[in-house]
VOPA-31380 format. One record per residue (C-alpha): z, x, y; residue number from 1. Coordinates in pm, whole numbers, padded with zeros to 5 digits. Layout:
<sites>
<<Z X Y> NUM>
...
</sites>
This chain:
<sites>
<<-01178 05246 02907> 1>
<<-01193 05402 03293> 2>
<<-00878 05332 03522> 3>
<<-01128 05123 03777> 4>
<<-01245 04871 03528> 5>
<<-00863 04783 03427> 6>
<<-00783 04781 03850> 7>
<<-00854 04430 03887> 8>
<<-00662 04290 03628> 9>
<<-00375 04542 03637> 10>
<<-00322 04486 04023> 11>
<<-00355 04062 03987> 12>
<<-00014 04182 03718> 13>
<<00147 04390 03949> 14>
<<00147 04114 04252> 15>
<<00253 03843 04045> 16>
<<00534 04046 03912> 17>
<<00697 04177 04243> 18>
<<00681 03830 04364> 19>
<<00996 03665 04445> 20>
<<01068 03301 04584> 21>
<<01319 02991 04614> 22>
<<01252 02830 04291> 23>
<<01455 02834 03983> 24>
<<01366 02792 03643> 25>
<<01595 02821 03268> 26>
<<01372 02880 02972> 27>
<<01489 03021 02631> 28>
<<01857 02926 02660> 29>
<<01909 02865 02324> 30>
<<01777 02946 01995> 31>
<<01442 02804 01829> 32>
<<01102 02778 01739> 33>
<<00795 02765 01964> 34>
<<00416 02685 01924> 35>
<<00194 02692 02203> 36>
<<-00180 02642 02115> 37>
<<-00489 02711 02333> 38>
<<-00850 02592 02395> 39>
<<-01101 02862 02559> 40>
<<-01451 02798 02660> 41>
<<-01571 03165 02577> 42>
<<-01875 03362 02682> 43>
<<-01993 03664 02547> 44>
<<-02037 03922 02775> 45>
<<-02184 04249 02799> 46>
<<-02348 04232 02452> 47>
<<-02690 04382 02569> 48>
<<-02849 04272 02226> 49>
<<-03202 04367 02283> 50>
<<-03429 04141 02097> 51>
<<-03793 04284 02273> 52>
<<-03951 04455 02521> 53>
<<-04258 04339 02687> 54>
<<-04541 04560 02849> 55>
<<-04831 04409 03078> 56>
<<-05140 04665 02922> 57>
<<-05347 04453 03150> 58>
<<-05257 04648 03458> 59>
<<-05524 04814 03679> 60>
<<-05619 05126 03812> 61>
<<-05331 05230 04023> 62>
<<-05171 04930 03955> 63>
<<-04771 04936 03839> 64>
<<-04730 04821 03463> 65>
<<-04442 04595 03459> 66>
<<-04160 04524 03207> 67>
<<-03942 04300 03102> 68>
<<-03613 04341 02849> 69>
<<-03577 03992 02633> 70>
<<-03181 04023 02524> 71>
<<-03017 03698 02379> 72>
<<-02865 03461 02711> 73>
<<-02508 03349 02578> 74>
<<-02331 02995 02653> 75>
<<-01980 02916 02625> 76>
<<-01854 02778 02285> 77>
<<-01494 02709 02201> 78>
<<-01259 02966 02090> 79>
<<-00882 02914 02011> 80>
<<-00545 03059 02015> 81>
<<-00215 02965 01788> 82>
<<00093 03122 01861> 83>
<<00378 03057 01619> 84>
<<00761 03215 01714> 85>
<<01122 03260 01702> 86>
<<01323 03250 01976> 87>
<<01751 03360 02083> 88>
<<01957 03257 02382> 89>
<<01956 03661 02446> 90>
<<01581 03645 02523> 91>
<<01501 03844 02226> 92>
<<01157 03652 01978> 93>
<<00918 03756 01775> 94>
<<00581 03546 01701> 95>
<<00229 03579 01462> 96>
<<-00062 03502 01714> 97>
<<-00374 03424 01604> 98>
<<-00750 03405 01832> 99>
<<-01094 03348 01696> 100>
<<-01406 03283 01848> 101>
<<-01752 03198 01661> 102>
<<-02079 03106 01824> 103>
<<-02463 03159 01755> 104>
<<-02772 03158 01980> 105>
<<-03178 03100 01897> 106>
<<-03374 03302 02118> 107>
<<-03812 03224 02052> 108>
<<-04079 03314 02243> 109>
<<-04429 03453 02325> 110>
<<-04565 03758 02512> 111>
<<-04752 03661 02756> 112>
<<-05156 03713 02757> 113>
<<-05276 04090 02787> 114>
<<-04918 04254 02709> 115>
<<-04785 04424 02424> 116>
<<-04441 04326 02236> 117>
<<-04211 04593 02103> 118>
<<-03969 04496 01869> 119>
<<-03577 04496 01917> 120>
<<-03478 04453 01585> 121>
<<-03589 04734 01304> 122>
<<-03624 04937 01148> 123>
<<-03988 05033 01199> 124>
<<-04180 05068 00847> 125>
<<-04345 05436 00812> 126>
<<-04663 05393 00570> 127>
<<-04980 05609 00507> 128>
<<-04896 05816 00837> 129>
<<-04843 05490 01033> 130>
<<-04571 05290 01158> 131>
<<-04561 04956 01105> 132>
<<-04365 04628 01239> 133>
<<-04297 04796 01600> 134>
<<-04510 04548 01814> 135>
<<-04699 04260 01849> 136>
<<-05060 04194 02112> 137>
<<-04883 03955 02289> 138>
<<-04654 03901 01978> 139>
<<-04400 03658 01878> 140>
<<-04002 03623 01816> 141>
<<-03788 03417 01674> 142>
<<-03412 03547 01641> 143>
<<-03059 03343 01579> 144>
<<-02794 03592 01742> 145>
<<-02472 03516 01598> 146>
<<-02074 03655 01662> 147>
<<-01768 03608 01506> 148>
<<-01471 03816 01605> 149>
<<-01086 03723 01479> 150>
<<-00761 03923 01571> 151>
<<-00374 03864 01410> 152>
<<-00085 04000 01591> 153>
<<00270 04036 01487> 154>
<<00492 04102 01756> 155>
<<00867 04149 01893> 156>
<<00935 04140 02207> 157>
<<01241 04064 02492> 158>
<<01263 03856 02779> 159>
<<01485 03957 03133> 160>
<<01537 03681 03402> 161>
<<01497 03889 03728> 162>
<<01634 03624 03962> 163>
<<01601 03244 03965> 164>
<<01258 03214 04017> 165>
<<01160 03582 03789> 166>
<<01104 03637 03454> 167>
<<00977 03958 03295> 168>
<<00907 04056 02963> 169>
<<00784 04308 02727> 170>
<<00604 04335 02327> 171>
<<00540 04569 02105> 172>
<<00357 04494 01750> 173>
<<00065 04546 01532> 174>
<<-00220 04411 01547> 175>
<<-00576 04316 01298> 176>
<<-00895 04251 01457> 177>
<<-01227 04223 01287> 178>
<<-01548 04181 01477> 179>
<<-01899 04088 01276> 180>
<<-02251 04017 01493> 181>
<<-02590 03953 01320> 182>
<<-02900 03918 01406> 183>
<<-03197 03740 01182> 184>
<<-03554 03556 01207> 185>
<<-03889 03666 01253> 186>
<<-04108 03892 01472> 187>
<<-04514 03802 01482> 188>
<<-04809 03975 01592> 189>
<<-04931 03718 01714> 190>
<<-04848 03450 02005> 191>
<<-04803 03106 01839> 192>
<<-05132 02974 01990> 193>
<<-05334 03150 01794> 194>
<<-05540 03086 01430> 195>
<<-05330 03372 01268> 196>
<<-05032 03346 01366> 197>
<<-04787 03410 01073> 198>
<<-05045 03605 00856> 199>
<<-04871 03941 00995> 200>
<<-04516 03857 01012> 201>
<<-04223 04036 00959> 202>
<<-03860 03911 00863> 203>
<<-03546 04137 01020> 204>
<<-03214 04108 00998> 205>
<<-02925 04299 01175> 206>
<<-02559 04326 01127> 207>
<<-02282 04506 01239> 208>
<<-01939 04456 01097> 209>
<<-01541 04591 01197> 210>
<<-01236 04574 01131> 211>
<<-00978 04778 01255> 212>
<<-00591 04757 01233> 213>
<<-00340 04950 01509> 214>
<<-00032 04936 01744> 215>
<<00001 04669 02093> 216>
<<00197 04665 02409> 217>
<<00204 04387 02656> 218>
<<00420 04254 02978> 219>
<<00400 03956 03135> 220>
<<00599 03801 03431> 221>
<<00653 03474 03532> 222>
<<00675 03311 03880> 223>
<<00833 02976 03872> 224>
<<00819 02729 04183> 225>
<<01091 02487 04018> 226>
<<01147 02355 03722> 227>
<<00825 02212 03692> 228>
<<00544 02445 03778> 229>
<<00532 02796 03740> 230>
<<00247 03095 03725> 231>
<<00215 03352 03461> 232>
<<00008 03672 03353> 233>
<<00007 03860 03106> 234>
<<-00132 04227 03001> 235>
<<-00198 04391 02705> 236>
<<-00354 04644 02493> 237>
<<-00411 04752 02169> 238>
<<-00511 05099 02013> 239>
<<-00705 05028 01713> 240>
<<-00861 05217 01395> 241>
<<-01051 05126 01093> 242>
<<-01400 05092 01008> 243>
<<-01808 05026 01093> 244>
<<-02047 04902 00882> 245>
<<-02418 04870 01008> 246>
<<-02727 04750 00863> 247>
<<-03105 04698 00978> 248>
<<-03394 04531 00711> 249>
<<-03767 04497 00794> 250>
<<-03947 04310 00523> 251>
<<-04351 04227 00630> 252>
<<-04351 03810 00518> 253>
<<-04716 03718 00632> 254>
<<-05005 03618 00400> 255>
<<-05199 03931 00509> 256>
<<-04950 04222 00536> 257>
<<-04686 04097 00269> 258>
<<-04904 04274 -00040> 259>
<<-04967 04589 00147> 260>
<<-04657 04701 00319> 261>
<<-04320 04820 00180> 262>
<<-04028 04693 00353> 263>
<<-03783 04898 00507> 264>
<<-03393 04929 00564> 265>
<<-03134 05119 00743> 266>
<<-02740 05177 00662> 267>
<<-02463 05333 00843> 268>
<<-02081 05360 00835> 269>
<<-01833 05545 01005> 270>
<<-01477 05512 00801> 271>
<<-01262 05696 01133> 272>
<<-01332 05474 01425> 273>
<<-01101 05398 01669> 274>
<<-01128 05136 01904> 275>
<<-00943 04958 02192> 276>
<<-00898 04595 02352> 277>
<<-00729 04491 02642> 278>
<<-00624 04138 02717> 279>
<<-00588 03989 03019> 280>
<<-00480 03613 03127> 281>
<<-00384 03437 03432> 282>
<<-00225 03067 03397> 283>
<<-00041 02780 03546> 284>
<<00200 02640 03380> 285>
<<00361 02248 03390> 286>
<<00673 02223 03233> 287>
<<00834 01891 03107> 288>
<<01182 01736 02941> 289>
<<01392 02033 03033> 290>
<<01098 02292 02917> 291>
<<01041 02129 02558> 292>
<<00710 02081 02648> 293>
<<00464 02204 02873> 294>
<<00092 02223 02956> 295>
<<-00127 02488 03129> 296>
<<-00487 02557 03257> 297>
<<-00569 02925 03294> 298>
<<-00821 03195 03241> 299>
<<-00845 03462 02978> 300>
<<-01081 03798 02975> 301>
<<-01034 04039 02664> 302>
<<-01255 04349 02624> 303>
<<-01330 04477 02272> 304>
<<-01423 04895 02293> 305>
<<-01499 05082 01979> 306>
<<-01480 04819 01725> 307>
<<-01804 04640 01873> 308>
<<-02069 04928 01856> 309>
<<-02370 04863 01721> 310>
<<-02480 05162 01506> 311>
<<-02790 04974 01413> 312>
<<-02981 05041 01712> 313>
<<-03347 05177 01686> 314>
<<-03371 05523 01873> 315>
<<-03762 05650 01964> 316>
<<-03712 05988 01762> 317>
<<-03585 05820 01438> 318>
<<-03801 05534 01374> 319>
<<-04076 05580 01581> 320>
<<-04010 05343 01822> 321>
<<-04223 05345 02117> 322>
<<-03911 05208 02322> 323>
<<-03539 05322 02326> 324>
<<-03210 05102 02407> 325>
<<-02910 05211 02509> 326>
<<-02563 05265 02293> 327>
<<-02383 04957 02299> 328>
<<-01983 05023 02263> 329>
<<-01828 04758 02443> 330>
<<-01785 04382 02420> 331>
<<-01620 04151 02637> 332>
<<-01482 03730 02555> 333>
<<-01414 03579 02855> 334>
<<-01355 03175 03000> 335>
<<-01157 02920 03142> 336>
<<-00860 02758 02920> 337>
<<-00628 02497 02847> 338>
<<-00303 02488 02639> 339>
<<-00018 02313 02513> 340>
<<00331 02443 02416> 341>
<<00628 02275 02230> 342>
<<01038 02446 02196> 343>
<<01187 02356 01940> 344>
</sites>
């Protein structure tokens, strides 16, 4: 993680925590439970899953050959938050917070007339001095993308009212995460116009799976402009380690190449790993009956480093690829929110 991709967030912190105004606010005067709950509408980001590459072999005499990369598009889907805790009059608490997000996307298509396909998704099957499930003339896919990433946190932390409008405070904890993406269908040779399409198929499948377990640190400050509204942010990060577990399967399905070709598959795990993720939110808060309740609309970003990398990605030299996609380390969540919160 560079300093200049954490400037943005860090410096939105740093304003809203040297901010000082009028308004007064009391929270956490007396001991008790909280829950606050959220709703995200998520979007991966940054997941540069590859699923072809497309090549016009038309092209001319001194004519450029185009390209074109065909990654899965991402939508938003719902991901949620529950945050259960303790709470003393002397601003001290300690909560469990728990985040998951799930979603899956269908990506199909055909190349278009006079280009060549190569395939995303491998491995590429070596046979008789040949490889074999690398491309398709114009070709065919037919991919579901999937992700499902979790995290558990158990945290203490301590809250210090500035001034009457100023509240600061700090956490420390551990913290779980786990992080699984797949990738399965079908590649063809063929577009799905024509007579043979499906007789020279093959079925992939793709998977990369984490889960790592380390220390956090967070601060957030709140700005409150009475005893009804207020702003917050929060910033956090984690320093992870654990485990990644990658797989890659070709198996040829079609009537014709089925009985001839072998299928091939591709493992690898790294047991040291280390990985990071930094969290980021921004919300405003409504607060009702005294602070018992309260309601907010925000946004959230959190960046998953390490933990994410795909270890399953073809490379020309090893398989014989004729195309070559870059490392992927890095994946980032990221949406608008709503939430509710009750004191107790």
């Amino acid at each position: 993680m560079t300093f200049r991709r954490l400037g943005a967030p860090a410096a939105v912190a740093i304003v809203l925590l040297v901010s000082a105004g009028p308004a007064s606010a009391q929270y956490f005067e007396e001991d008790g439970f909280f829950l606050f709950l959220d709703a995200i509408s998520a979007t991966p980001q940054n997941t540069d899953q590859v699923l072809a590459v497309t090549v016009d072999t038309d092209a001319g005499p001194g004519q450029v050959q185009s390209q074109q990369v065909i990654r899965t598009d991402w939508s938003s889907d719902p991901a949620g938050k529950l945050q259960l805790g303790y709470r003393w009059a002397s601003g001290s608490m300690v909560s469990l917070t728990y985040w998951d997000f799930d979603s899956d996307q269908r990506s199909v298509g055909d190349g278009a007339a006079g280009s060549t396909m190569y395939f995303g998704i491998g491995p590429t099957i070596f046979y008789d001095g040949a490889y074999y499930g690398t491309y398709g003339a114009p070709g065919h896919y037919d991919i579901v993308s999937a992700i499902e990433a979790s995290s558990l946190e158990l945290e203490a932390g301590k809250k210090h009212v500035l001034d009457d409008a100023f509240l600061l405070e700090w956490a420390v904890g551990v913290r779980y995460a786990d992080f699984s993406e797949t990738q399965s269908g079908f590649y063809d040779f063929d577009d799905s116009t024509y007579p043979f399409f499906g007789d020279y198929r093959y079925a992939v499948e793709k998977s990369n799976d984490s889960s790592m377990t380390g220390m956090e640190v967070g601060v957030r400050g709140t700005y409150a402009f009475g005893e009804m509204l207020s702003v917050n942010s929060g910033l956090g990060f984690s320093f992870l380690e654990g485990d990644v577990d990658s797989r890659a399967s070709n198996v040829p399905s079609g009537a014709l190449n089925a009985p001839l070709l072998p299928s091939a598959s591709f493992t690898a795990k790294d047991n040291d790993r280390s990985g990071t993720i930094l969290d980021f939110d921004l919300n405003v808060v409504f607060h009702f009956a005294d602070d018992r309740y309260r309601a907010w609309v925000g946004y959230e970003y959190s960046d998953w480093e390490g933990l994410t990398v795909d270890l399953a990605r073809k490379q020309a030299a090893l398989f014989g690829q004729q195309t070559s996609f870059e490392v992927r380390d890095g994946i980032a969540f990221s949406g608008f929110k709503v939430g509710v919160g009750f004191l107790f």
